[in-house]
N, C-alpha and C positions, 0 to 999 in steps of 0.2 A: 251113118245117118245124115240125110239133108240138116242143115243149119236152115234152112229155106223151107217153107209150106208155100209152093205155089198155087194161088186161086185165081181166076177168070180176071179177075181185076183186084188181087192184092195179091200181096209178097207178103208172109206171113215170118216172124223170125224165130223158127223153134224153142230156143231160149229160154223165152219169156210165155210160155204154152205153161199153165202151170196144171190144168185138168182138161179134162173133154171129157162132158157129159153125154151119154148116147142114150137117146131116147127112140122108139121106134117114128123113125122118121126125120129124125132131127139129130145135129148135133151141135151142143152150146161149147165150144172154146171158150175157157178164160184167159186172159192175157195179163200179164201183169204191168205195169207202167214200170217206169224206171225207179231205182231205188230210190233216187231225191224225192220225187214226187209218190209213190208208194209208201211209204212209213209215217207216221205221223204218229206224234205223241208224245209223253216227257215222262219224266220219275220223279217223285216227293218222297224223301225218305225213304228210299227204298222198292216203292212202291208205283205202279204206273198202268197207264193204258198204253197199247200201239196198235193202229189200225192198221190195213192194207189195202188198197184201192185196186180192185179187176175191172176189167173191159171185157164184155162176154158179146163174140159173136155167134150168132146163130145161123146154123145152113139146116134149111130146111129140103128135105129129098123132090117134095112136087116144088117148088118156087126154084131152087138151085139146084135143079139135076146133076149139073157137069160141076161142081164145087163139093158134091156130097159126095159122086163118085170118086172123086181125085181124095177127099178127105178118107172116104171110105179105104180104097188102094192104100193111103197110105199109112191107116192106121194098123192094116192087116202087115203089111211090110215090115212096121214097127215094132209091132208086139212083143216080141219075146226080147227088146232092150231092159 
C-alpha cells in the first residue's frame, strides 16, 4: 500500500487518513492533525474529557473529476487491507 495519496495538487500521507466517507458523488477524507495538536484534554480524579481535532477534505466527482477518479482507483485497490 502507498504511504502516499496523490492528488492534482496535494500529496495526501495515508497514515493520518482516519475515515472516508462515500457519498454518491462525493467523497469527505478525514485527516487527522498530529498527535500534539490532536488531543486535548486532562483528568480530575480519575475522570476527564479528550477531544480529537479532523480536517475533512472534500472531492467532489462534477468540481474534481481527475481527484475523484485517482481517489476512487485507489479506494478499490485498497479495499480488501
Amino acid at each position: 500500500m502507498s504511504k502516499f495519496l496523490r492528488l492534482a495538487h496535494d500529496l495526501i500521507n495515508t497514515r493520518y487518513i482516519t475515515m472516508i466517507c462515500m457519498y454518491k458523488g462525493e467523497y469527505h477524507i478525514k485527516i487527522a492533525k498530529s498527535v500534539e495538536n490532536s488531543i486535548q484534554g486532562g483528568a480530575i480524579m480519575g475522570s476527564g474529557l479528550f477531544t480529537r481535532d479532523n480536517t475533512t477534505i472534500i472531492i467532489k466527482e462534477k468540481e474534481h473529476a481527475d481527484n475523484y477518479k485517482i481517489v476512487s482507483e485507489w479506494i478499490q485497490k485498497n479495499e480488501d487491507l
